[in-house]
N, C-alpha and C positions, 0 to 999 in steps of 0.2 A: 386427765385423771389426777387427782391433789393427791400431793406424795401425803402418804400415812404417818402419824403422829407418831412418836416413841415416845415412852417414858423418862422421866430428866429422871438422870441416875446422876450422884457425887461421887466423889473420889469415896472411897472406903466402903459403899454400899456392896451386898450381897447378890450374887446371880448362881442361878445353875445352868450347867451347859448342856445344850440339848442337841449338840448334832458334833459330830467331829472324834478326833482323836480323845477329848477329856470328856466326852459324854457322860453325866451326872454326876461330874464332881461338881463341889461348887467353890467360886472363886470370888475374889475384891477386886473391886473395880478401882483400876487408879488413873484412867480417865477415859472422859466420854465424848466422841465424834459426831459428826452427821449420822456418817452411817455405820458405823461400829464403834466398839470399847475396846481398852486395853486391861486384861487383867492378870493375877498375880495367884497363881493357890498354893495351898496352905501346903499341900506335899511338897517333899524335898529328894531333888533326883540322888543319885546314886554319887557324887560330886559337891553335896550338899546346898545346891543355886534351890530355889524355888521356878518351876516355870512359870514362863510369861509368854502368853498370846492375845492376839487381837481377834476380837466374835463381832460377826454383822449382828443385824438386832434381830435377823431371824432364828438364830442360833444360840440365844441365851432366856431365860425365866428369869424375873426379879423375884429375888426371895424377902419380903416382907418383915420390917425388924419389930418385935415385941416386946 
């Protein structure tokens, strides 16, 4: 079975997250893997860090820039 295409995402592109603890936030990609990304959102915890996690690609929406 041929592994399945993903989309080439850049540093700084837009995603939303569709599974997990940050379910529909959306977040910047600051970099992209074989099989998952590392991103960064916009909210800032209680400590003022922004979090950061890594999504497989079945776990994230490209959000389209206009």
């Amino acid at each position: 079975m041929p592994e399945q295409e993903e989309p080439l995402l850049n540093s700084g592109d837009t995603v939303k997250v569709t599974a997990g603890e940050f379910k529909g936030k959306q977040a910047k990609v600051i970099s992209a893997y074989n099989n998952s990304i590392s991103v960064e959102f916009d909210i800032r915890l209680e400590d003022g860090t922004k979090p950061r996690t890594v999504l497989k690609h079945s776990e994230y929406d490209v959000i389209e820039e206009k």
